[in-house]
C-alpha positions in Angstrom: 50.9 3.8 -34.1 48.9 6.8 -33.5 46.0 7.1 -30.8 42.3 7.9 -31.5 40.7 9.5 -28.7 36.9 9.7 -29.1 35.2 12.2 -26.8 32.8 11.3 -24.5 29.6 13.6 -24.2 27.5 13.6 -21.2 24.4 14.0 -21.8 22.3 16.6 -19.5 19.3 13.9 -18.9 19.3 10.9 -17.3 17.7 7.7 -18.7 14.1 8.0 -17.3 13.1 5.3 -14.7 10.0 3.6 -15.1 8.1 3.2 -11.7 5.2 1.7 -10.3 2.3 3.1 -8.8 2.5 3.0 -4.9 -1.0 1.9 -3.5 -1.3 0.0 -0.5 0.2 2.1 2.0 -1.4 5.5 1.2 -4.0 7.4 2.9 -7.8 6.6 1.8 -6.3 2.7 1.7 -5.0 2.6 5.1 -5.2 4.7 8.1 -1.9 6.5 9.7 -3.8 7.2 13.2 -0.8 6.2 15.3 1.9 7.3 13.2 2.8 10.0 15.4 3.3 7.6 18.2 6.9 6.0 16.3 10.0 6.8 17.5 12.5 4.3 15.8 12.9 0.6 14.8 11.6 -1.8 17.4 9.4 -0.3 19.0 5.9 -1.0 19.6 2.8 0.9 19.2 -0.1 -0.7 21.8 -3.5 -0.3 20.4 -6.5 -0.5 22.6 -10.3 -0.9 21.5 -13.5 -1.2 24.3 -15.6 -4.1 23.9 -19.3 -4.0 23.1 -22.2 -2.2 25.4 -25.2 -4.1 26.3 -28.1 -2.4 26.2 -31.1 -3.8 28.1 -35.1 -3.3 28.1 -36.4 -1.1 30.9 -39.0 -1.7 33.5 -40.8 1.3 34.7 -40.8 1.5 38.6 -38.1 -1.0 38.9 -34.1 -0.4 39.8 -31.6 -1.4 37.4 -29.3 -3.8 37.5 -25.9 -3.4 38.5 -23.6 -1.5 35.6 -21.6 -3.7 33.6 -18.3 -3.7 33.3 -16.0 -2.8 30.1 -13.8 -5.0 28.7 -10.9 -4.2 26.6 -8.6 -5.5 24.1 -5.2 -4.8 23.5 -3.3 -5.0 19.7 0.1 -4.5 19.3 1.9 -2.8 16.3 5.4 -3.8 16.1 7.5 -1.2 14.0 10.1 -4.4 13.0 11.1 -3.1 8.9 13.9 -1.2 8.9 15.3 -0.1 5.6 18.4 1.6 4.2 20.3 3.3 1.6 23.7 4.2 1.1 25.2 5.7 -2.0 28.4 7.5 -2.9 28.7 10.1 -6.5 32.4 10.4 -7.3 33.6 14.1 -7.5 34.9 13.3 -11.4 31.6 12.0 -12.5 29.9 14.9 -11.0 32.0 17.6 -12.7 31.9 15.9 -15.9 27.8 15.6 -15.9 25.4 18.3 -16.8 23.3 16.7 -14.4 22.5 16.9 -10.9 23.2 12.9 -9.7 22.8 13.5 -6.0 18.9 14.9 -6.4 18.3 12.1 -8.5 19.5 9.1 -7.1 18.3 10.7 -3.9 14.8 9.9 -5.8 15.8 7.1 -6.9 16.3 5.7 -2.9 12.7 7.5 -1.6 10.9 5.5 -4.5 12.6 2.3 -3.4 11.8 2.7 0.0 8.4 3.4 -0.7 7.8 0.5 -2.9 9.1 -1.9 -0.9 6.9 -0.5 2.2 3.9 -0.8 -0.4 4.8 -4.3 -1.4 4.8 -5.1 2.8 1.6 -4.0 3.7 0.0 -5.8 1.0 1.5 -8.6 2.2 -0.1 -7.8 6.0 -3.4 -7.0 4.7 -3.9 -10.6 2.9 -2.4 -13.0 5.3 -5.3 -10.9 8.0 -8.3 -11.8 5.4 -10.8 -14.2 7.2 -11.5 -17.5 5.5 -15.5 -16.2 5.3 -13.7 -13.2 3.3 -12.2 -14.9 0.5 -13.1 -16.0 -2.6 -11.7 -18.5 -4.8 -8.6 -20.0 -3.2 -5.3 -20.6 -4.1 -6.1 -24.3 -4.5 -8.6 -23.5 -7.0 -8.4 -19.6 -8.0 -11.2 -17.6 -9.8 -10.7 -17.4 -13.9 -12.5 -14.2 -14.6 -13.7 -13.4 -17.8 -14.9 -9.9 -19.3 -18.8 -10.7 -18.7 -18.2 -11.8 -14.7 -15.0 -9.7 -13.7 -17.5 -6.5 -12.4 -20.1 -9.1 -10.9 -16.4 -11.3 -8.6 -16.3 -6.9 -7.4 -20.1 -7.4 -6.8 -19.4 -10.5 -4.8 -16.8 -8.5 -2.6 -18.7 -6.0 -1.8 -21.3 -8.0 -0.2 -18.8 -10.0 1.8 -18.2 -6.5 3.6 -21.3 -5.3 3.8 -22.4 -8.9 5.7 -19.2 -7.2 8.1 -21.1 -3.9 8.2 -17.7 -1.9 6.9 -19.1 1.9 5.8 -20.1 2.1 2.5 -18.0 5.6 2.4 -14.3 4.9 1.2 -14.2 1.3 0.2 -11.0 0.2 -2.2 -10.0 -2.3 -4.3 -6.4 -2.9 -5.6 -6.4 -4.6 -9.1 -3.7 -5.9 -11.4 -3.4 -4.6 -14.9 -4.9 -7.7 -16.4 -7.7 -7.5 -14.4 -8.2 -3.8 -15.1 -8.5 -4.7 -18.8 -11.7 -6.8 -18.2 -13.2 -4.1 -16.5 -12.6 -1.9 -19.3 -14.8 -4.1 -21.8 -17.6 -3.4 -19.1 -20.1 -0.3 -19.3 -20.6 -0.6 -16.0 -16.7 0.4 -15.1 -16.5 4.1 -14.7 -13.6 5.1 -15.6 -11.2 8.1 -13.9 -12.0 10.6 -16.4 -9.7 13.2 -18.3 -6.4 13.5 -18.2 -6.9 16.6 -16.4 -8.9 15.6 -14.4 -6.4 12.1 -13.5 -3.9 14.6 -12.3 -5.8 15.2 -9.0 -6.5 11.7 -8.3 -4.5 9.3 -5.7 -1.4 6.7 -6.9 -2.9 4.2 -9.3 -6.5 5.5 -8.8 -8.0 4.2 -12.4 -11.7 4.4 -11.8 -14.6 3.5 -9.7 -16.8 0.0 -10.0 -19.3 -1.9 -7.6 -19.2 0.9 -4.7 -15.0 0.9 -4.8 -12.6 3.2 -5.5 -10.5 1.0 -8.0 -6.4 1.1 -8.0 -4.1 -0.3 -10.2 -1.3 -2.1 -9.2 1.7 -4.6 -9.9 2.4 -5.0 -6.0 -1.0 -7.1 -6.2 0.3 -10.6 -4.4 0.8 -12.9 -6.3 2.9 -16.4 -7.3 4.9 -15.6 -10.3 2.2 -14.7 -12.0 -0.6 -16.5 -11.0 -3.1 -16.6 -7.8 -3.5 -13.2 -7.3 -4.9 -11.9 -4.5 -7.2 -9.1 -5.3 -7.7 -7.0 -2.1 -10.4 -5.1 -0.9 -11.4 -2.9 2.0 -11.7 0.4 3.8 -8.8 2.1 5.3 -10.2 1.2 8.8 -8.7 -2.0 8.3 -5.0 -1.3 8.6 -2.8 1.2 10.2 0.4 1.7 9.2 3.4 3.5 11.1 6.6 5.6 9.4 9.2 7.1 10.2 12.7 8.5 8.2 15.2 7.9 11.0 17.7 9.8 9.7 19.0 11.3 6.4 22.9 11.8 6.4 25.1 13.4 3.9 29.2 13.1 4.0 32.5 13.2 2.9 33.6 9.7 2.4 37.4 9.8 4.2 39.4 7.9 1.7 37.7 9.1 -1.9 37.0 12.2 -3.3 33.3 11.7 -3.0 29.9 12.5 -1.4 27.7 10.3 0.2 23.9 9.9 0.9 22.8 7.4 3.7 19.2 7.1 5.5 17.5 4.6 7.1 13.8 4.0 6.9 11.3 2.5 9.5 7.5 1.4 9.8 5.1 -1.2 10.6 1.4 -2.3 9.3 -1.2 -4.1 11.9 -4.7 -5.3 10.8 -6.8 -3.7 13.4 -10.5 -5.0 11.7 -9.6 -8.4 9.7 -13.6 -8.3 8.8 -13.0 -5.1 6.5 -11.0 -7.0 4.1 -12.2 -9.4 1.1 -10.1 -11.1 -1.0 -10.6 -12.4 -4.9 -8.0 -15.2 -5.2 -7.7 -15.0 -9.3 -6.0 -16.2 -12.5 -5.5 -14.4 -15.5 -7.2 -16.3 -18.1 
């Protein structure tokens, strides 16, 4: 009996990954003012705010009254995720591809990190939403249509300007479904050429109501229904990072590299009453 062997050909690309847009936990959507103040998992990052100043009418010719006292609050941010890879490339693999594996699963890992920590903060940002915030709920979420999705954004925006949150820099982070109602809507300015896209932030699709609208499928939700629509100003939320360590080695008993790195961070809701929330269904 005679033996067929059939070559094997490795290709010199790799099967292209399709990805998600990161939104939640980048700049312009949340704030990274005590980042530099991380130094590893566990840790915690105190965050202290003064309390209102009164201000009183004056009485010419007469003393003032005694200065007040400050009062302060404290907020802690716990850095409690900790996240890690580890991954190994076979010396035989890597001398039979045309391909560099170890940049590209190195990717591959930094992608997954980062969309998990996108996935989190989303997750902070709506169990912080005040009651007064929200509308719909997830007893009885909102069924928007293509005539009413733009006014639900009106409706937001109002809930934080009734919290006074700067009309500069406001957000809103939409699923794709939701996105396509807007798109039947004149009113919906959309991001522009595709030129022009290329300088714009992760899932940036356009602008609507006074927001800067994202796109994306880390929008919370319960498989598939009762989303939570999000929207804010990055005063809301600061978020903490840090890549602990990055380690490359020989692995003892193969003849093989390995990657391995471990990830930290934490969110914290600082100002609750600068997030709004549309609790929706796709109709």
């Amino acid at each position: 009996m005679s033996i067929n062997f059939i070559p094997t050909v490795w290709s010199a690309r790799l099967l292209a990954n399709l990805e998600k847009a990161l939104v939640y936990s980048q700049p312009g959507v949340v704030n990274k003012d005590y980042e530099g103040e991380i130094k590893g998992s566990g840790i915690s990052v105190k965050i202290a705010s003064l309390g209102d100043v009164s201000v009183n009418d004056y009485t010419r010719n007469t003393d003032l009254g005694n200065p007040e006292e400050l009062t302060d609050a404290e907020q802690t941010m716990v850095i409690d995720q900790a996240k890690y890879f580890n991954f190994q490339i076979d010396d035989v693999d890597r001398a039979q591809a045309r391909i560099d594996y170890l940049d590209e699963a190195m990717r591959r890992a930094a992608y997954k990190l980062r969309d998990g920590q996108d996935a989190y903060v989303a997750t902070i940002m709506d169990a912080a939403v005040p009651a007064a915030n929200k509308i719909g709920s997830v007893t009885t979420p909102i069924i928007p249509t293509k005539a009413n999705a733009y006014e639900y954004l009106v409706d937001l925006s109002v809930k934080l300007d009734e919290a006074n949150c700067p009309q500069e820099g406001r957000w809103v982070v939409v699923p794709a479904w939701f996105q396509g109602l807007l798109l039947k809507d004149d009113r919906f300015v959309k991001s522009g050429t595709a030129s022009g896209d290329a300088t714009l932030r992760n899932g940036q699709v356009g602008e609507a109501a006074g927001f800067t609208v994202f796109k994306s499928n880390n929008v919370p939700n319960t498989t598939g229904t009762k989303y939570k629509i999000l929207a804010g100003h990055a005063m809301a939320t600061t978020v903490a990072e840090q890549i602990v360590s990055i380690e490359k080695y020989r692995m003892e008993k193969r003849f093989a590299d390995a990657v391995k790195g471990l990830h930290v961070y934490g969110a914290k809701v600082t100002r609750p009453g600068l997030l709004a929330c549309l609790i929706a269904n796709a109709s």
